[in-house]
N, CA, C and O atoms as a printed pandas DataFrame, in Angstrom:
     atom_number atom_name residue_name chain_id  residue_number  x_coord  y_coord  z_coord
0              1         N          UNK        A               1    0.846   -1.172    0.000
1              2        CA          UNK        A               1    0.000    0.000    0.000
2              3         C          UNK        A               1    0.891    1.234    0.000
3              4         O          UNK        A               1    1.975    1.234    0.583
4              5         N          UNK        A               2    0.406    2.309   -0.678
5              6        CA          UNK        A               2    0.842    3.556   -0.940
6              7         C          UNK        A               2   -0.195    4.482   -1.168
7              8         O          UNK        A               2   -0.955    4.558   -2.134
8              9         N          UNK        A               3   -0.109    5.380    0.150
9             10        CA          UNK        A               3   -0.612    6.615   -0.008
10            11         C          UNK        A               3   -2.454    5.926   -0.075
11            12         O          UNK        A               3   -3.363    6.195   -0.860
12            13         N          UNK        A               4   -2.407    5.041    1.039
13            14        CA          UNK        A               4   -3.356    4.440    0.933
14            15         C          UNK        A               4   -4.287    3.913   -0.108
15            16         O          UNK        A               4   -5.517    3.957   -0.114
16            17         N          UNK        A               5   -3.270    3.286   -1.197
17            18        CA          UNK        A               5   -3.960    2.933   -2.004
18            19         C          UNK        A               5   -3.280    1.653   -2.315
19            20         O          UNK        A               5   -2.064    1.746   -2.148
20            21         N          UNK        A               6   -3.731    0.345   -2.763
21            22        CA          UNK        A               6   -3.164   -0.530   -3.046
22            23         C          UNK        A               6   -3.880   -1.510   -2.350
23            24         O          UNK        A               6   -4.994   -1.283   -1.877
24            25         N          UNK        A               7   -3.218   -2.752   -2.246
25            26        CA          UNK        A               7   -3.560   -4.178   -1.480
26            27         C          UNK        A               7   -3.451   -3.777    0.305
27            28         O          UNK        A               7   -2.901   -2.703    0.548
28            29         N          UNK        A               8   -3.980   -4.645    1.574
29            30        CA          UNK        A               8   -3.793   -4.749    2.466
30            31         C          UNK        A               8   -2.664   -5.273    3.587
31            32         O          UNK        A               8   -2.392   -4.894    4.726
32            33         N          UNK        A               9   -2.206   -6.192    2.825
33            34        CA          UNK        A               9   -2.149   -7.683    3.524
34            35         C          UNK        A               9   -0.499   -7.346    3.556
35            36         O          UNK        A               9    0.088   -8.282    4.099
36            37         N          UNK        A              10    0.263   -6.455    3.200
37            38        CA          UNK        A              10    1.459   -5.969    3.194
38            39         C          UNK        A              10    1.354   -4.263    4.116
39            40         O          UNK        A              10    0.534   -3.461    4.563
40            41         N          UNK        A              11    2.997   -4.525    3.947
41            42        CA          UNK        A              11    2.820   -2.349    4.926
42            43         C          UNK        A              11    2.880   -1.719    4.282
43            44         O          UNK        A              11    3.519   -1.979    3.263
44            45         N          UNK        A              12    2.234   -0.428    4.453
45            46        CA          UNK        A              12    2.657    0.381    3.722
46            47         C          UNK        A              12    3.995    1.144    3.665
47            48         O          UNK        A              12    4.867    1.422    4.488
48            49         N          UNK        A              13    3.791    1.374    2.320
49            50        CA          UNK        A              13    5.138    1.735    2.298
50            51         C          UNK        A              13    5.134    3.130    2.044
51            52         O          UNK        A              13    6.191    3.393    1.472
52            53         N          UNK        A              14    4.484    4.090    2.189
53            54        CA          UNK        A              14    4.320    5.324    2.142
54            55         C          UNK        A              14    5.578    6.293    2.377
55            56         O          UNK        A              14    6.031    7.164    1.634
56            57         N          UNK        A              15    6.044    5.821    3.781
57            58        CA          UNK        A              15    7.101    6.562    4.347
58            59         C          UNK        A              15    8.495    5.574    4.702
59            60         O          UNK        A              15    9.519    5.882    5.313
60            61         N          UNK        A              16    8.122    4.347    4.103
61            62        CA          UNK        A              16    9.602    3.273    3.660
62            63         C          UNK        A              16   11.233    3.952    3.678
63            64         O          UNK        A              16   12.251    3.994    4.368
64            65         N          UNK        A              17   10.601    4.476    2.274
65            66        CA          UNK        A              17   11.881    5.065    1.754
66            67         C          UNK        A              17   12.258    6.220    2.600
67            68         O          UNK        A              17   13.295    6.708    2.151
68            69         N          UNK        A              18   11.883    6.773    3.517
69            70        CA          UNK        A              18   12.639    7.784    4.451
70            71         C          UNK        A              18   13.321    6.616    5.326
71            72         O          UNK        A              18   14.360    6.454    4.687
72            73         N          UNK        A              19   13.353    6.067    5.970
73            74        CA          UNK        A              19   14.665    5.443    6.799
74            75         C          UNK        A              19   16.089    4.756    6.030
75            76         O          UNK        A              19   16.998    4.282    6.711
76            77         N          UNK        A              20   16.117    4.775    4.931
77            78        CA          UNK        A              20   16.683    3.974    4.267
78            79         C          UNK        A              20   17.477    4.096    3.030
79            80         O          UNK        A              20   16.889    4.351    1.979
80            81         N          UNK        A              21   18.671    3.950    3.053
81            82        CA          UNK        A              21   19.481    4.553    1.522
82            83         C          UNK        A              21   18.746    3.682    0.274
83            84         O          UNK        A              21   17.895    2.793    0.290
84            85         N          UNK        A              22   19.496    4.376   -0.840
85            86        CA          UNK        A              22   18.509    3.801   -2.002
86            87         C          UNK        A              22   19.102    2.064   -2.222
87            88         O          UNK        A              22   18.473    1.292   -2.945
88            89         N          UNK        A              23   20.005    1.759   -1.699
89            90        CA          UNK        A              23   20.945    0.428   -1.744
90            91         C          UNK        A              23   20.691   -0.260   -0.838
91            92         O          UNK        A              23   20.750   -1.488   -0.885
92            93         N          UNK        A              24   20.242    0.645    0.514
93            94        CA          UNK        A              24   18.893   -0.750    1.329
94            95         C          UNK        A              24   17.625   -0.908    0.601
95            96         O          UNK        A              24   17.331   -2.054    0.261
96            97         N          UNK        A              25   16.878   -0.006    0.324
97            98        CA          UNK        A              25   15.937   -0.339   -0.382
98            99         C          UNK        A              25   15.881   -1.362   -1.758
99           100         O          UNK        A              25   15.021   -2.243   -1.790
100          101         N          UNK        A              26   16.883   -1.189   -2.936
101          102        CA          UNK        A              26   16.842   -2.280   -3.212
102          103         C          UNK        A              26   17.141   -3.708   -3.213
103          104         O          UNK        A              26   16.850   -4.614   -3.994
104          105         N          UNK        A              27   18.013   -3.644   -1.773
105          106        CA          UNK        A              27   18.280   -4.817   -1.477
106          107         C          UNK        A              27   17.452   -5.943   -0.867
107          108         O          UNK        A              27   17.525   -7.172   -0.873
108          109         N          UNK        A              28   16.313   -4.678   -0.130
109          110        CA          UNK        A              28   14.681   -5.330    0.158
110          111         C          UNK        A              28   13.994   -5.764   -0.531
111          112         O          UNK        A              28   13.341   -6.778   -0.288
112          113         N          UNK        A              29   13.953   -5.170   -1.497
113          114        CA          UNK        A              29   13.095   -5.663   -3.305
114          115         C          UNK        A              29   13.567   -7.088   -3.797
115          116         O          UNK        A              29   12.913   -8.063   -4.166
116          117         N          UNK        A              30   14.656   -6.916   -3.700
117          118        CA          UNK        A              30   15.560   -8.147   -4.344
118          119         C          UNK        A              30   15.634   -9.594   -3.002
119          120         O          UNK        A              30   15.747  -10.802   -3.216
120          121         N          UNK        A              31   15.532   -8.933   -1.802
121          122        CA          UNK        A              31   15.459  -10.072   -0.705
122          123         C          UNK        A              31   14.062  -10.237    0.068
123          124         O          UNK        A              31   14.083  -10.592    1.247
124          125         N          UNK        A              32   12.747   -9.959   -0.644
125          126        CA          UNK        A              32   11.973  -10.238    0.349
126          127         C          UNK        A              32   11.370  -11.219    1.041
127          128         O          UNK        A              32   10.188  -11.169    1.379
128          129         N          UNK        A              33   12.265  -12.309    1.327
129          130        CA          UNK        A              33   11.957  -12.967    2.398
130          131         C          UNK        A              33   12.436  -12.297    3.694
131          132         O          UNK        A              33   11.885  -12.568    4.762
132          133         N          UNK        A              34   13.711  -11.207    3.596
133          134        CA          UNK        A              34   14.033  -10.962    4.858
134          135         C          UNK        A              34   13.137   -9.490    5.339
135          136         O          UNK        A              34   13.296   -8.972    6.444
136          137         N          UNK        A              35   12.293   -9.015    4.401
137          138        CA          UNK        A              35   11.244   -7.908    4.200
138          139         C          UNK        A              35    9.931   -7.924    4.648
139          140         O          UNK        A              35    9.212   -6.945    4.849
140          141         N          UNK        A              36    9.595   -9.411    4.829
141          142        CA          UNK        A              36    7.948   -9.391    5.069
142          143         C          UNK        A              36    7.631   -9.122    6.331
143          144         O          UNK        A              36    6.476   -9.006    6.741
144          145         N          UNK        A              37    8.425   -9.036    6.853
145          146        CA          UNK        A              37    7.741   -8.474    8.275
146          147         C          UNK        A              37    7.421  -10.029    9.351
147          148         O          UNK        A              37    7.207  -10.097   10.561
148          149         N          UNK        A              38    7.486  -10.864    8.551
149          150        CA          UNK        A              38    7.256  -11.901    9.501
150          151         C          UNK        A              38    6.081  -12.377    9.423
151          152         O          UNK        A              38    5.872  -13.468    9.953
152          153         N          UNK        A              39    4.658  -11.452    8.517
153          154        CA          UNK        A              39    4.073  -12.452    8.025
154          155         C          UNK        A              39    3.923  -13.184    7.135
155          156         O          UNK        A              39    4.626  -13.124    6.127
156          157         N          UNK        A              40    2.832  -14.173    7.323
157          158        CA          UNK        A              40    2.967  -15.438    6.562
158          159         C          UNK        A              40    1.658  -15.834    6.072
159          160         O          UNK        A              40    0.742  -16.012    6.875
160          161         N          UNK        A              41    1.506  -15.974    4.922
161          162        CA          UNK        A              41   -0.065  -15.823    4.405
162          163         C          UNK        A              41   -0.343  -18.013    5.272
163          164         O          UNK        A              41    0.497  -18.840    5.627
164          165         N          UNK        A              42   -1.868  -18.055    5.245
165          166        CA          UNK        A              42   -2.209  -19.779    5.753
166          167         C          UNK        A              42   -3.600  -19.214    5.066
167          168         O          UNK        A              42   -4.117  -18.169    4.669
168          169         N          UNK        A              43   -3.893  -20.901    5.228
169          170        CA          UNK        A              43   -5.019  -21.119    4.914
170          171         C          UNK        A              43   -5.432  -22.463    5.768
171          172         O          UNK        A              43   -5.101  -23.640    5.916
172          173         N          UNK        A              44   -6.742  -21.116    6.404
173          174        CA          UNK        A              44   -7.627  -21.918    7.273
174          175         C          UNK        A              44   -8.613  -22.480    7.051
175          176         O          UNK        A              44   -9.433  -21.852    6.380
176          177         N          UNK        A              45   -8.937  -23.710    7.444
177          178        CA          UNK        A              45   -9.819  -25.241    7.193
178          179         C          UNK        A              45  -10.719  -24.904    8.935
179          180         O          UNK        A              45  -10.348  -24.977   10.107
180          181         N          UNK        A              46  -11.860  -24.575    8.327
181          182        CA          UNK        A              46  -12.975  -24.785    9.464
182          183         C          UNK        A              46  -13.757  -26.210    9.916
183          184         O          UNK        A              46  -13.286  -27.150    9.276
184          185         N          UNK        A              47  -14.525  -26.509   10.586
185          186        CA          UNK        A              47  -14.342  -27.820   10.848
186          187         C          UNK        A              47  -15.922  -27.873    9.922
187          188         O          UNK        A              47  -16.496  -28.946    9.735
188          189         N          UNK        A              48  -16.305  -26.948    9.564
189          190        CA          UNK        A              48  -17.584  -27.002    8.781
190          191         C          UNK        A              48  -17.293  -27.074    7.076
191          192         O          UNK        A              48  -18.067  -27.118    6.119
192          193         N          UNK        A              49  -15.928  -27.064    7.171
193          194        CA          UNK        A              49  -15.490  -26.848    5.463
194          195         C          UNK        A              49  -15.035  -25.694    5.006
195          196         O          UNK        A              49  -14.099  -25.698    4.207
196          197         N          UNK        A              50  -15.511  -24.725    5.354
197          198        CA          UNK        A              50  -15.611  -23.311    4.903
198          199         C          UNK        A              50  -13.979  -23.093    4.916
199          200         O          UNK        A              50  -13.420  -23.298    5.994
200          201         N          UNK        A              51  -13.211  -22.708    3.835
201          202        CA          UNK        A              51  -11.871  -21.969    3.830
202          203         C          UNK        A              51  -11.732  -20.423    4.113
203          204         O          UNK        A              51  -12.608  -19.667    3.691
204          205         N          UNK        A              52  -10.886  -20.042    4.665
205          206        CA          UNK        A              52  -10.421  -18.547    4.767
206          207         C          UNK        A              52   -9.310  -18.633    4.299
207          208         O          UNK        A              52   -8.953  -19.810    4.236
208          209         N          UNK        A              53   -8.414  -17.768    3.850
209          210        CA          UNK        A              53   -7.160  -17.690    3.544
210          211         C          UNK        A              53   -6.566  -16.277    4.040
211          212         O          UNK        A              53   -7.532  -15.719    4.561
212          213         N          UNK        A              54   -5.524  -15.486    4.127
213          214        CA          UNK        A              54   -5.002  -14.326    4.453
214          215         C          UNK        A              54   -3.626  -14.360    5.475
215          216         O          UNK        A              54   -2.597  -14.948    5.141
216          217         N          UNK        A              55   -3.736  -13.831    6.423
217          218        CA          UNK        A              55   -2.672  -13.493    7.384
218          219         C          UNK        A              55   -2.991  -13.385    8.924
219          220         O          UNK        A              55   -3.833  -12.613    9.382
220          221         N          UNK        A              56   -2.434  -14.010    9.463
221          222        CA          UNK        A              56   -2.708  -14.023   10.807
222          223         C          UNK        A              56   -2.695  -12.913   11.955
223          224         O          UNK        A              56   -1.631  -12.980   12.569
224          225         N          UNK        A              57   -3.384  -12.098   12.350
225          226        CA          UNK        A              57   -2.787  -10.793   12.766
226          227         C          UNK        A              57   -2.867  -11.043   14.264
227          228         O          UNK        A              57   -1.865  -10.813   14.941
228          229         N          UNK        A              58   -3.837  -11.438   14.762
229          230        CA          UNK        A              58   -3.550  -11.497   16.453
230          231         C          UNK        A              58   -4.045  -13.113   16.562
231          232         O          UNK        A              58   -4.930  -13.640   15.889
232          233         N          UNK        A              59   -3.313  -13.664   17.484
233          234        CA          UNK        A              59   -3.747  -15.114   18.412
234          235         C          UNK        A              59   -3.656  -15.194   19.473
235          236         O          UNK        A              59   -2.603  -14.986   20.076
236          237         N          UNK        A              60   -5.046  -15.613   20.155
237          238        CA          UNK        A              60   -4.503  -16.056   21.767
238          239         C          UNK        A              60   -5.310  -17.307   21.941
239          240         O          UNK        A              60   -5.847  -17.521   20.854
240          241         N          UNK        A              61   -5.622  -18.173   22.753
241          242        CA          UNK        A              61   -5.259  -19.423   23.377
242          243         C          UNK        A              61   -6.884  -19.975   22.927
243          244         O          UNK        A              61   -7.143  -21.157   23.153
244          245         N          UNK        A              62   -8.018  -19.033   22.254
245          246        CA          UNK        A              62   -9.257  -18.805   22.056
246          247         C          UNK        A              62   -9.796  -18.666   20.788
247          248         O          UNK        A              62  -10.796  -19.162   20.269
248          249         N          UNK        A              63   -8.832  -17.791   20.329
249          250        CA          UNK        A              63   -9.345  -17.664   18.506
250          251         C          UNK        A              63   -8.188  -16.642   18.036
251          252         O          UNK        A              63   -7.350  -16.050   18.717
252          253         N          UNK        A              64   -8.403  -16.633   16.740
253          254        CA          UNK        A              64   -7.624  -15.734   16.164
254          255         C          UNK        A              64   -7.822  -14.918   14.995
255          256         O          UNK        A              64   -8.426  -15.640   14.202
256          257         N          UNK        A              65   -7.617  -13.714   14.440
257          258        CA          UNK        A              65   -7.869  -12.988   13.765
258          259         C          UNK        A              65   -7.081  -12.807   12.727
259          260         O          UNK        A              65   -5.894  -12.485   12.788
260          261         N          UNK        A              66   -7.957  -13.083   11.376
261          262        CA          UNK        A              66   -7.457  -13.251   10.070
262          263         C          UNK        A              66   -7.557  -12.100    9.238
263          264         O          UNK        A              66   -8.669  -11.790    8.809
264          265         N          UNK        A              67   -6.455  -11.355    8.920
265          266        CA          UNK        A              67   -6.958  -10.345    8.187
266          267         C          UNK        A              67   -7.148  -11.201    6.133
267          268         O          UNK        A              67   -6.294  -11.970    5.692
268          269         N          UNK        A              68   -7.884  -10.948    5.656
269          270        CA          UNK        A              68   -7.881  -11.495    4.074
270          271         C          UNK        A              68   -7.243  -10.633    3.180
271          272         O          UNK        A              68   -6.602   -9.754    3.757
272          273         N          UNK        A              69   -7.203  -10.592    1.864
273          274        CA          UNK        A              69   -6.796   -9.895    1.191
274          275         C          UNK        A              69   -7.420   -8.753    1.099
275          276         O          UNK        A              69   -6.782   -7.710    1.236
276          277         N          UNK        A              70   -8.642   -8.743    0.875
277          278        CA          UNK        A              70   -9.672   -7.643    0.881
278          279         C          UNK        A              70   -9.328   -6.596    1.980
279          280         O          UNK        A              70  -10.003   -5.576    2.119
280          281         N          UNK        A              71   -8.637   -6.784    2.477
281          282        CA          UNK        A              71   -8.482   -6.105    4.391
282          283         C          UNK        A              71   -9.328   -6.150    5.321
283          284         O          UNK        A              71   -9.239   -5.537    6.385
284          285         N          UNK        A              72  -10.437   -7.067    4.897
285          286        CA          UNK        A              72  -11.185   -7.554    6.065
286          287         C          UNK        A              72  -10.697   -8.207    7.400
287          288         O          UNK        A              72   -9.532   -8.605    7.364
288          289         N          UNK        A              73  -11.203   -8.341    8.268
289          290        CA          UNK        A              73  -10.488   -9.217    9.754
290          291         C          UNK        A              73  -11.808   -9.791    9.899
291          292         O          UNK        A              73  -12.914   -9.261    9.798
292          293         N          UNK        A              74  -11.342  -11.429   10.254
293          294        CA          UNK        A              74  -12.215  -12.043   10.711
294          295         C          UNK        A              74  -11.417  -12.687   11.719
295          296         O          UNK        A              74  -10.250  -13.076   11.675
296          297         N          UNK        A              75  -12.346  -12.724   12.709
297          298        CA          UNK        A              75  -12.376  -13.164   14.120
298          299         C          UNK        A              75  -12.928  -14.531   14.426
299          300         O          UNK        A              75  -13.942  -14.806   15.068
300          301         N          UNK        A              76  -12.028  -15.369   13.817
301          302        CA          UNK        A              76  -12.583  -17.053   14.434
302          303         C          UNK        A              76  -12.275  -17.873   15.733
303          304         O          UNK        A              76  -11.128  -17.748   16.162
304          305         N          UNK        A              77  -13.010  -18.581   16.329
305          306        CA          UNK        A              77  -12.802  -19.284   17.390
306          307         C          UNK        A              77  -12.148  -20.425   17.240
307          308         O          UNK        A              77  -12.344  -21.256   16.353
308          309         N          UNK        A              78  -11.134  -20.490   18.360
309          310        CA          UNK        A              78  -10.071  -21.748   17.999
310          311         C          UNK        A              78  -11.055  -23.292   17.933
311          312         O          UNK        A              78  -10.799  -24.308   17.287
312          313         N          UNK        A              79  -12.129  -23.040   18.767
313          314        CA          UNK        A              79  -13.263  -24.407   18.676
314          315         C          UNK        A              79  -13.702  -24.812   17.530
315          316         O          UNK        A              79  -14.012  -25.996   17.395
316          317         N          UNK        A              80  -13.834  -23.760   16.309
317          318        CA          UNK        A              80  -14.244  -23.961   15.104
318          319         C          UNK        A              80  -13.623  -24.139   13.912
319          320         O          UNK        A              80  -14.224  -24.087   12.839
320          321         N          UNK        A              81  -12.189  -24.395   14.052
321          322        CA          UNK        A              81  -11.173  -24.563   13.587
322          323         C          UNK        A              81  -10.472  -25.945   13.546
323          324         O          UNK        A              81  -10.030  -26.518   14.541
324          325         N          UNK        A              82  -10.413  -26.505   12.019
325          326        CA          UNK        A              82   -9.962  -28.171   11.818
326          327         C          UNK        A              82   -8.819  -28.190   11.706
327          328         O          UNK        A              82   -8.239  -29.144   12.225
328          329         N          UNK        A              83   -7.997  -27.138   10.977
329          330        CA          UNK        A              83   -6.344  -26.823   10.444
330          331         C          UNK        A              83   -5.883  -25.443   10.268
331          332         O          UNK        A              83   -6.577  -24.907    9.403
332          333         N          UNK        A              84   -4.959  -24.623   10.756
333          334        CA          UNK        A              84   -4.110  -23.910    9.929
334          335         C          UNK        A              84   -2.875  -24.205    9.298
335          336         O          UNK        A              84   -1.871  -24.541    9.925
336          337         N          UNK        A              85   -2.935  -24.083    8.050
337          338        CA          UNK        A              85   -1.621  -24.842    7.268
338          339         C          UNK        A              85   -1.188  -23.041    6.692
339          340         O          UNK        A              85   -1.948  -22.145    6.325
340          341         N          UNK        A              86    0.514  -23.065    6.840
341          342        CA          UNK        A              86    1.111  -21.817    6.075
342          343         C          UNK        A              86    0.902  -22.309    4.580
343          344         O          UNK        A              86    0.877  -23.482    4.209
344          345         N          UNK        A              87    0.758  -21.181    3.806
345          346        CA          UNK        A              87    0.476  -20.876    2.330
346          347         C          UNK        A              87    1.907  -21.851    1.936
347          348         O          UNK        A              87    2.626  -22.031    2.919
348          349         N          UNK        A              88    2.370  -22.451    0.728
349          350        CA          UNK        A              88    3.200  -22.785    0.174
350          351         C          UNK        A              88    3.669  -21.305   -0.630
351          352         O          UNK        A              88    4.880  -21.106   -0.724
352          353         N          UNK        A              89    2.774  -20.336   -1.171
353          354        CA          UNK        A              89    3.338  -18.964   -1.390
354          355         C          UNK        A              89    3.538  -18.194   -0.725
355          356         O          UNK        A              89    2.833  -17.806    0.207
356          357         N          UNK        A              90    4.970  -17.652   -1.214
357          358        CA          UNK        A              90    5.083  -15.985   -0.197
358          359         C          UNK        A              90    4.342  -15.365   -0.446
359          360         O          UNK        A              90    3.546  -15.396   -1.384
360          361         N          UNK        A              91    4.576  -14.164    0.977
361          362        CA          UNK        A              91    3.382  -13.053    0.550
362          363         C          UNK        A              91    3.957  -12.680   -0.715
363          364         O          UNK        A              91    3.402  -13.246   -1.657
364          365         N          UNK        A              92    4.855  -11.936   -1.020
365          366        CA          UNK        A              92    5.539  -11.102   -1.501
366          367         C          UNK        A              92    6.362  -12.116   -2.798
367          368         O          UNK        A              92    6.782  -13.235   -2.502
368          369         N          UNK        A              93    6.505  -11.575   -4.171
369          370        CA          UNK        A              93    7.346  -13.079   -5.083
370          371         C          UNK        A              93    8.788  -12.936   -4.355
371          372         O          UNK        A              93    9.107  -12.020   -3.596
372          373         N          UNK        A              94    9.419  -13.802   -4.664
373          374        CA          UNK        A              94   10.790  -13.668   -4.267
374          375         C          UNK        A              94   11.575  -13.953   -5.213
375          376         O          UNK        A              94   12.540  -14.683   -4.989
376          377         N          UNK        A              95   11.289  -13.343   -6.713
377          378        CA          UNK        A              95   11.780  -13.445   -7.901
378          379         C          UNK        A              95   11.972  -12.204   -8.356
379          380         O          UNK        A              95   12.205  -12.301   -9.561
380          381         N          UNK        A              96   11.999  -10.901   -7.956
381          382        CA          UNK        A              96   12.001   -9.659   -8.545
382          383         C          UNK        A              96   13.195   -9.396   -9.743
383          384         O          UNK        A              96   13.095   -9.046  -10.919
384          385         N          UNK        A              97   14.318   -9.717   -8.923
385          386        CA          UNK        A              97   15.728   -9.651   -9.686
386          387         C          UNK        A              97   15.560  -10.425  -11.118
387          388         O          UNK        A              97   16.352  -10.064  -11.989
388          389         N          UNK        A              98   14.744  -11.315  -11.419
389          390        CA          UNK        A              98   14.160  -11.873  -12.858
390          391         C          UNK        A              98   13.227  -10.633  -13.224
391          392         O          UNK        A              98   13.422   -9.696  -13.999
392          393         N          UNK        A              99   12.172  -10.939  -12.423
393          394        CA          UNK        A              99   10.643   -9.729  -12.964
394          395         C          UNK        A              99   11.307   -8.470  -13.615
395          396         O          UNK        A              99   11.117   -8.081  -14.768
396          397         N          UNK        A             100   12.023   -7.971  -12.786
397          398        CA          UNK        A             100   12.175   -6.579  -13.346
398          399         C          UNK        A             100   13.614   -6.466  -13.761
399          400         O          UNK        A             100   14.485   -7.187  -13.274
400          401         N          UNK        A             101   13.902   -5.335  -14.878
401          402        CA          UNK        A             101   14.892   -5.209  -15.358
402          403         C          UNK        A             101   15.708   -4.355  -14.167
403          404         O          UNK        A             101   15.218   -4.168  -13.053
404          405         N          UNK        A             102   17.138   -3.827  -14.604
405          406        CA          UNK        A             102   17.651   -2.652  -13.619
406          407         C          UNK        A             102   16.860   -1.513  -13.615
407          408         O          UNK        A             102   16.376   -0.998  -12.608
408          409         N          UNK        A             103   16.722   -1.082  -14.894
409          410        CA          UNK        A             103   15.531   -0.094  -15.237
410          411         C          UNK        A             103   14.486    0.267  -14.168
411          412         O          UNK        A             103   14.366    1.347  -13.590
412          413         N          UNK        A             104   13.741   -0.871  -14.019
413          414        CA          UNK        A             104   12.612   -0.764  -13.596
414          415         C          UNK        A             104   12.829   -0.777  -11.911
415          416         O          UNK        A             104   12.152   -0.280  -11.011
416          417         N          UNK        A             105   14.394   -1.769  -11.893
417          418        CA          UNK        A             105   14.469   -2.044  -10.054
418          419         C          UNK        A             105   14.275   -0.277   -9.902
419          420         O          UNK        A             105   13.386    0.330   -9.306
420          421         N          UNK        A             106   15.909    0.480  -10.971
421          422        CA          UNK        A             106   15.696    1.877  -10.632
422          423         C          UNK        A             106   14.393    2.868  -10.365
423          424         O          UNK        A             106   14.376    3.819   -9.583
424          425         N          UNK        A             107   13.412    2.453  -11.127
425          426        CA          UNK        A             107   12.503    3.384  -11.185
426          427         C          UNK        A             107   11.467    3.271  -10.080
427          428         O          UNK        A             107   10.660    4.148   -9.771
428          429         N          UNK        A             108   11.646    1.638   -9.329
429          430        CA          UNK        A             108   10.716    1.151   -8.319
430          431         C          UNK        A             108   11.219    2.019   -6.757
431          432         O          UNK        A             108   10.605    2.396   -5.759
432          433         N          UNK        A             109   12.496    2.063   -7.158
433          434        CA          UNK        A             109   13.365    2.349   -5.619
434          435         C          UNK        A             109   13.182    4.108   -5.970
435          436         O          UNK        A             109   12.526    4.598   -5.050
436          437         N          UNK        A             110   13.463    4.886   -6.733
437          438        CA          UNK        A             110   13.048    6.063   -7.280
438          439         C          UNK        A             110   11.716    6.638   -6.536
439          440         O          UNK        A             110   11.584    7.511   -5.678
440          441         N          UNK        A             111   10.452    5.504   -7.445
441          442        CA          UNK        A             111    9.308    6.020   -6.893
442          443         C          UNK        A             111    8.714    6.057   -5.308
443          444         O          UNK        A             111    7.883    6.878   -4.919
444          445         N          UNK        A             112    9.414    4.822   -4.346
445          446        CA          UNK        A             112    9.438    5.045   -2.762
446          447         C          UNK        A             112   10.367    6.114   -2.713
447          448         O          UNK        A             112    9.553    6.973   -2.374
448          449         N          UNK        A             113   11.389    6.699   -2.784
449          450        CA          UNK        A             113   11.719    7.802   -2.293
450          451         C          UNK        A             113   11.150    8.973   -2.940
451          452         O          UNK        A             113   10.844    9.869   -2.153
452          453         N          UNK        A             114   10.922    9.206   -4.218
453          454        CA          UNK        A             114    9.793   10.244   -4.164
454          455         C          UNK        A             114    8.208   10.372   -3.473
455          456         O          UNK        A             114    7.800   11.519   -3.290
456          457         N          UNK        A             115    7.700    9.720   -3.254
457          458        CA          UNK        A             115    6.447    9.009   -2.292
458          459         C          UNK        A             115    7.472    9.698   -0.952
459          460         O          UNK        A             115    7.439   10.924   -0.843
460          461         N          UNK        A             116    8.212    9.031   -0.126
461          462        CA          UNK        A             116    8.626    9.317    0.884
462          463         C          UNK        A             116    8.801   11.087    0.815
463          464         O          UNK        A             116    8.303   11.764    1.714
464          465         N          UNK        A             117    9.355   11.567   -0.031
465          466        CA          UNK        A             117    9.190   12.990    0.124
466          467         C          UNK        A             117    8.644   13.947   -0.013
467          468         O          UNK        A             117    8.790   14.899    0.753
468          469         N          UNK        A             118    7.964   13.950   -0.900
469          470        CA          UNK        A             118    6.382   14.346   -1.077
470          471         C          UNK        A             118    5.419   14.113    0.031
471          472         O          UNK        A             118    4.259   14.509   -0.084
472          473         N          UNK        A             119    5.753   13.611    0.897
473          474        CA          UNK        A             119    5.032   12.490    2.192
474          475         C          UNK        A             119    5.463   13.710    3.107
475          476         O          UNK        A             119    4.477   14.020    3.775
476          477         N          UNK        A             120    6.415   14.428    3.369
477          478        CA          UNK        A             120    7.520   15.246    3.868
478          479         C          UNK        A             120    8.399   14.005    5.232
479          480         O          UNK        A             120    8.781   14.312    6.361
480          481         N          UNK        A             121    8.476   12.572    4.510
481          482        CA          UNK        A             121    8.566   11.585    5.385
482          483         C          UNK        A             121   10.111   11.704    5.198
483          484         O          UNK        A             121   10.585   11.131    6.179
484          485         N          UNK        A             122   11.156   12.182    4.392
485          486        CA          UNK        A             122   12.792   12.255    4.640
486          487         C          UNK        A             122   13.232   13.142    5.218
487          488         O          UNK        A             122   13.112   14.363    5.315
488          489         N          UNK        A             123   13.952   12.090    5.729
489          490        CA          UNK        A             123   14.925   12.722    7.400
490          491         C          UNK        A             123   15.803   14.276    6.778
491          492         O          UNK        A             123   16.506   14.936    7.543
C-alpha cells in the first residue's frame, strides 16, 4: 500500500523510503523474504469446510484474527477450527531480480523515495 492505495495484507510503504538509503531499499526488493515483516499468508480449514485464507494478525489461546486480502479481519474461534496450514506462497514473489529489469528495479526504488518525500517523510 501507498498513499493508501493498493492491497492490504502488506505495509505500507508510504514513508519506507525515508529510513533507508537507495541500496537498502533495493536490497529489500531483491530479498523479500528478509522484508515481510514476519508475516505469513495460511489457509484456514474450518471444521464445517468453509476456507479462509489471508494473514494471521492477532492469536490467543481462544481464537484468532485473520486479516484477508480484501483487508477484512475475521475473528474465528479456535473451537471452530480443523487446520491452519502456512500458504506454500510468499506473501511477496521472491523473484524480482528476474521480474524486473535494472531499469525498472531503478525506477521502483526512485518512486518510494519520491512518495517518501512528497510524504515530507525524509529525514
Amino acid at each position: 500500500m501507498v498513499e493508501g492505495l493498493g492491497g492490504f495484507i502488506g505495509s505500507d510503504l508510504s514513508a519506507y523510503a525515508a529510513d533507508y538509503l537507495p541500496e537498502e531499499i533495493r536490497h529489500a526488493i531483491l530479498n523479500t523474504r528478509d522484508a515481510n515483516g514476519g508475516a505469513v499468508p495460511v489457509l484456514v480449514t474450518l471444521a464445517d469446510g468453509r476456507l479462509w485464507d489471508g494473514v494471521v494478525r492477532n492469536e490467543d489461546n481462544f481464537s484468532l484474527q485473520l486479516q484477508s486480502s480484501d483487508g477484512a479481519f475475521h475473528l474465528i474461534q479456535k473451537s471452530e477450527v480443523a487446520s491452519v496450514k502456512a500458504s506454500s506462497q510468499p506473501l511477496m514473489p521472491e523473484d524480482y531480480g528476474q521480474r524486473l529489469t535494472p531499469a525498472e528495479l531503478d525506477d521502483l526504488v526512485g518512486y518510494l523515495m519520491s512518495v517518501a518525500r512528497s510524504a515530507g517523510h525524509q529525514q
